[in-house]
C-alpha positions in Angstrom: 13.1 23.6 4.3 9.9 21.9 4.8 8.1 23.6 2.1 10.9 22.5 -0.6 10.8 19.3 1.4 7.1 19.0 0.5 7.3 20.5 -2.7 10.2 18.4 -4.4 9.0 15.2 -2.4 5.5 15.0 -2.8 4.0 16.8 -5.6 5.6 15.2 -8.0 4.5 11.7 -7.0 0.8 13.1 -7.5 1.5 14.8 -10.7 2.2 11.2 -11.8 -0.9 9.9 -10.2 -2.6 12.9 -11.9 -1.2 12.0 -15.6 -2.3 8.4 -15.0 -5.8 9.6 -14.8 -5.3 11.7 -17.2 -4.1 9.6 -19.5 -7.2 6.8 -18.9 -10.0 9.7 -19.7 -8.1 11.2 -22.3 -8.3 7.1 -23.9 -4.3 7.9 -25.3 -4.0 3.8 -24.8 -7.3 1.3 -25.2 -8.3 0.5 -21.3 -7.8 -3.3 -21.8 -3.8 -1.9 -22.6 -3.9 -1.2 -18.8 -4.4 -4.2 -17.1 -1.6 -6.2 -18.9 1.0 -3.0 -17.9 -0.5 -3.4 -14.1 0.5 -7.3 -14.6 4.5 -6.5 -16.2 4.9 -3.7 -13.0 3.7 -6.0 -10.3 5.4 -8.7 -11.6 8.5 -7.9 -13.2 9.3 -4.4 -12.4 8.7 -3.7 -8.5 10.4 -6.9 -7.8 13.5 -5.0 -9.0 13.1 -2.4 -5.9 12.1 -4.8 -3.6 14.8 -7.7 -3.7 18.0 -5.1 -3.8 16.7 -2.9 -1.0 15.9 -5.6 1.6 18.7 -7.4 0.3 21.1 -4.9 1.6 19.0 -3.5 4.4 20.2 -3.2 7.5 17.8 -5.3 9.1 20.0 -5.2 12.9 19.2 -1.6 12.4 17.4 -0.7 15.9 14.4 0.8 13.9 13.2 -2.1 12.2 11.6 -3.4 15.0 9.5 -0.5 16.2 8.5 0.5 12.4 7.2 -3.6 11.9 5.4 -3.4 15.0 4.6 0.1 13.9 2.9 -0.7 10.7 1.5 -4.1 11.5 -0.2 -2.6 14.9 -1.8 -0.1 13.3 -3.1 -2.7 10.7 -4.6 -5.0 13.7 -6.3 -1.8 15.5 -7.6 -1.2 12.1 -8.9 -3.9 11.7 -10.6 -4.7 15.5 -12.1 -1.0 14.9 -13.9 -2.7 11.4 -15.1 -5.9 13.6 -16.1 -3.8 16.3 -18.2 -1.3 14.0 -20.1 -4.0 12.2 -23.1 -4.9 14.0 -23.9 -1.0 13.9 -23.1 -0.8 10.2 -26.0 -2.8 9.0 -24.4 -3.2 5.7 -24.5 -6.3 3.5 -21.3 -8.6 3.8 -19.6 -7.7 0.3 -20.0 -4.1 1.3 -18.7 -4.6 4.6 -15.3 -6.1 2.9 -15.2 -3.6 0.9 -15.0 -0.8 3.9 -12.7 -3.4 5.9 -10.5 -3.3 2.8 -10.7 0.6 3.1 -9.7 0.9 6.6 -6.5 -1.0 6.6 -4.8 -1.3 2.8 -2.0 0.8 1.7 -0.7 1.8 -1.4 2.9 1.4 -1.8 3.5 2.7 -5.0 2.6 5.9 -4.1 4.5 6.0 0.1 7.6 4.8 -0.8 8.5 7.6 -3.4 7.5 9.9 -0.8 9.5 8.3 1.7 12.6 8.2 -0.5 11.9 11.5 -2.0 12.0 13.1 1.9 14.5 11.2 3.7 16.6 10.3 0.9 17.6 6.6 -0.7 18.8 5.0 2.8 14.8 5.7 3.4 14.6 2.1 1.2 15.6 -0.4 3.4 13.2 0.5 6.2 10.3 1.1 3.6 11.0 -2.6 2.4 11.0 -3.6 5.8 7.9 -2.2 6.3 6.3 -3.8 3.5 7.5 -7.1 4.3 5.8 -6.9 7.4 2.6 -5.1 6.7 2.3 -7.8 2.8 1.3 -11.2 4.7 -1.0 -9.3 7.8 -3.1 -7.0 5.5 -3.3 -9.9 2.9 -4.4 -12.4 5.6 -6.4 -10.9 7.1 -8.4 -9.0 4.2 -8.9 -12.8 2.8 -10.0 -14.1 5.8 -12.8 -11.4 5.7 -13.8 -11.8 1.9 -13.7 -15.4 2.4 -16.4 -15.0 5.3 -18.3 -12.4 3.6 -18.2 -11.9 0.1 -20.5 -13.3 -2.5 -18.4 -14.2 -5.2 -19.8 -15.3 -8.8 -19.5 -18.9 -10.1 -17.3 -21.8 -8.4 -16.0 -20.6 -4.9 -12.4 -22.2 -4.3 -12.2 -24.5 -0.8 -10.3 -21.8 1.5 -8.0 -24.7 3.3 -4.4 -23.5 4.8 -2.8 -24.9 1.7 -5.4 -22.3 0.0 -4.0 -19.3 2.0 -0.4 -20.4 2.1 -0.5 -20.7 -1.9 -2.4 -17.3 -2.3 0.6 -15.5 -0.3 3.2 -17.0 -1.6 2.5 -16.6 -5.1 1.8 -12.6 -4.2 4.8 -11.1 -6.6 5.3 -8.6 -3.5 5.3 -11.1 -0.7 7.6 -13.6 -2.6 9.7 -10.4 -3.6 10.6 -9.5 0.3 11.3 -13.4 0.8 13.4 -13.6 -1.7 15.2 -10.1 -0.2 15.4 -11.3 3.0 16.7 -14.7 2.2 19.5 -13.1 0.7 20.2 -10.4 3.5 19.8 -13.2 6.2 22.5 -15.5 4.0 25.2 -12.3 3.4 25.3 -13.5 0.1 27.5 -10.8 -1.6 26.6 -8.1 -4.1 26.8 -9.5 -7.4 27.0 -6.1 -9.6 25.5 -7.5 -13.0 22.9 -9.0 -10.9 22.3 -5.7 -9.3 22.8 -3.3 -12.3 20.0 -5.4 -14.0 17.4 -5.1 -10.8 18.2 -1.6 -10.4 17.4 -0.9 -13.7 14.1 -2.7 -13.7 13.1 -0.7 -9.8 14.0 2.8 -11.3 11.1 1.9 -14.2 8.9 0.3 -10.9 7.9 3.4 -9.3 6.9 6.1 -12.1 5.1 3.4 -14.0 3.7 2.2 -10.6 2.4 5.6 -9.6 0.7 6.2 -13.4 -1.3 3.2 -12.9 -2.7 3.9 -9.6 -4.2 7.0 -11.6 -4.9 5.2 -14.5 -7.0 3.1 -11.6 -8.9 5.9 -10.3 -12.7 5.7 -10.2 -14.8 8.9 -8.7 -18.4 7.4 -9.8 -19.1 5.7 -6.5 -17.9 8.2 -4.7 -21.2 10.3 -5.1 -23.6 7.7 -4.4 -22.4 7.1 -0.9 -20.9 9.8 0.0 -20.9 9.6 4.1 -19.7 6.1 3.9 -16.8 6.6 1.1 -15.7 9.7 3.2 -15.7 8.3 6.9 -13.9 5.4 5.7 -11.4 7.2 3.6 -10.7 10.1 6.6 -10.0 7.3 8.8 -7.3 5.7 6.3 -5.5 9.0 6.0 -5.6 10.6 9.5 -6.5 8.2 11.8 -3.9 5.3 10.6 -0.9 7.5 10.1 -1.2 8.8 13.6 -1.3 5.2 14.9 1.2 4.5 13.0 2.8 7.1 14.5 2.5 7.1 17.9 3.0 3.4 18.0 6.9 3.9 16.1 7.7 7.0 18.6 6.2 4.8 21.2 8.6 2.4 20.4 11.8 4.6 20.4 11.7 4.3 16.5 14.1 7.3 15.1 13.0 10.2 12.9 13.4 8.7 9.6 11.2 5.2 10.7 8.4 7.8 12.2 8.1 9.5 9.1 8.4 6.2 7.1 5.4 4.9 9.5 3.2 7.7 9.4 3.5 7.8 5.2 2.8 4.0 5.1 -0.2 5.0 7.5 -1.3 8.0 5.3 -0.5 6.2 1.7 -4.2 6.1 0.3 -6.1 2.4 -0.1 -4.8 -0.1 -2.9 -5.9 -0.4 -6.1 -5.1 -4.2 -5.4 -8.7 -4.1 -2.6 -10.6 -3.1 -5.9 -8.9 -6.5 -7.7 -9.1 -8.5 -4.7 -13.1 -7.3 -4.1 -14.0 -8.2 -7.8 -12.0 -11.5 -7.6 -13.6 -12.6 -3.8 -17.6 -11.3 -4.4 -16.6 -7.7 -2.1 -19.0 -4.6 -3.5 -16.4 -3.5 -6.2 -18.0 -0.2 -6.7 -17.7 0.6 -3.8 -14.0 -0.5 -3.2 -13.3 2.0 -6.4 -14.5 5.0 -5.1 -12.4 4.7 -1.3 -9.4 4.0 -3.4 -10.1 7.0 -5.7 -11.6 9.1 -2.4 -8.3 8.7 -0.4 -6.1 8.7 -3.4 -7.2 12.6 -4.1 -7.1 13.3 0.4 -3.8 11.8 0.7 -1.9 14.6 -1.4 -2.7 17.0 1.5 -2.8 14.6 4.4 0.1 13.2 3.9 2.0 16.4 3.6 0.1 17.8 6.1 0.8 15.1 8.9 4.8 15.1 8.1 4.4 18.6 8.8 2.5 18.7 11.9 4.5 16.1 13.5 7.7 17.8 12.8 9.1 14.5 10.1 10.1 17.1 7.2 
């Protein structure tokens, strides 16, 4: 079963990946078409997924605590391992963003298709949980860092709390799981037409979600620096999933919210670091190739984990 597991569940979410890049080099649409498609899914579209599935989540669910604490732990050690590696690094401070970014940021266009392709459509709730929880610590803390060390170009915006608090909020993603959990925490009851219109707009989030993180991918960088593009991309896609892990099984998570925690752990970097490192003076470049790096590594270690630990 695991190979058809693998086989049906995965594959196809990289074939998508695949045709987004193909798609870019082949120039079918002009590139500047992209970026205004990126804006429509991340605004309009994923919000559909989002709000109905942690709307009706079952959030007293006993896994929902060890897969947060899961997800957001191995997000923290990722991140003390990047503070603790720096004086050693001797990089410059936008390139040392740029591999912080590359420890720690998931993709979830591309691990919650997997996880609903494996353990089904009840896999939603959880993965929603999930990235409720990991949204505001990655995004915090990834500021915090740019904001420290990057070198951004012209008029650099006064990072006060009202900065950071604004900058969260206004995340369509973060403001997406609010909204979700407002309603799940009120019982406000289904509302069909509501529901029929947000479903309709989440079953358009995901494939157009997954062609744009190909349509995203950048191999150029990847050759100039290759030891430092490839130790930070093998620790985003081995080393976090089995944190991930180990902290959920730790925690007496069940089988479904391990496997949801190691594919979160193994989902490649987000193309949202490469925005977020052009936006906050982070070495761009740089930030392209790890996305594009573990992007291409996560197709087999993502697989390969579920296998190895016995998830599919």
């Amino acid at each position: 079963m695991a190979p058809n597991l693998i086989l049906n569940g995965i594959v196809p979410v990289f074939l998508l990946i695949a045709l987004g890049y193909a798609l870019k080099k082949s120039g079918f649409l002009p590139l500047n078409v992209w970026p205004p498609i990126e804006k429509f899914a991340v605004y309009v579209l994923y919000p559909g997924f989002l709000i109905p599935a942690i709307w009706h989540a079952d959030l007293s669910g006993f896994s929902t605590g060890p897969i947060s604490v899961a997800v957001v732990g191995s997000v923290v050690i990722a991140a003390a391992v990047g503070f603790a590696l720096k004086p050693f690094l001797r990089l410059s401070g936008p390139t040392f963003t740029s591999v912080f970014q590359g420890l720690m940021r998931f993709n979830s266009f591309i691990f919650v298709p997997v996880a609903a392709s494996i353990f089904g459509p009840s896999a939603n709730g959880l993965s929603a949980v999930a990235i409720s929880a990991l949204i505001p610590a990655s995004n915090m803390i990834c500021i915090l860092v740019l904001a420290q060390w990057g070198e951004p170009e012209g008029e650099v915006p006064v990072r006060t709390p009202a900065w950071f608090a604004r900058t969260l909020l206004t995340n369509p993603i973060f403001a997406s799981c609010l909204v979700g959990l407002l309603l799940n925490f009120l019982r406000v009851p289904s509302l069909p037409f509501v529901e029929k219109s947000l479903t309709m707009l989440g079953e358009a989030a995901i494939p157009t979600g997954l062609i744009l993180a190909g349509v995203g991918l950048s191999f150029g960088y990847v050759w100039r620096r290759p030891f430092l593009v490839g130790a930070v991309s093998l620790f985003k896609v081995l080393v976090m999933p089995v944190m991930a892990w180990a902290i959920c099984y730790g925690l007496g998570g069940d089988r479904m919210a391990q496997g949801i925690a190691l594919a979160c752990g193994a989902a490649p970097c987000a193309a949202a670091a490469y925005v977020q490192a052009r936006h906050m003076g982070g070495d761009a470049p740089l930030m392209a190739g790890i996305v594009a790096l573990t992007t291409s590594l996560s197709a087999f270690t993502m697989p390969l984990l579920l296998f190895m630990f016995h998830l599919v």
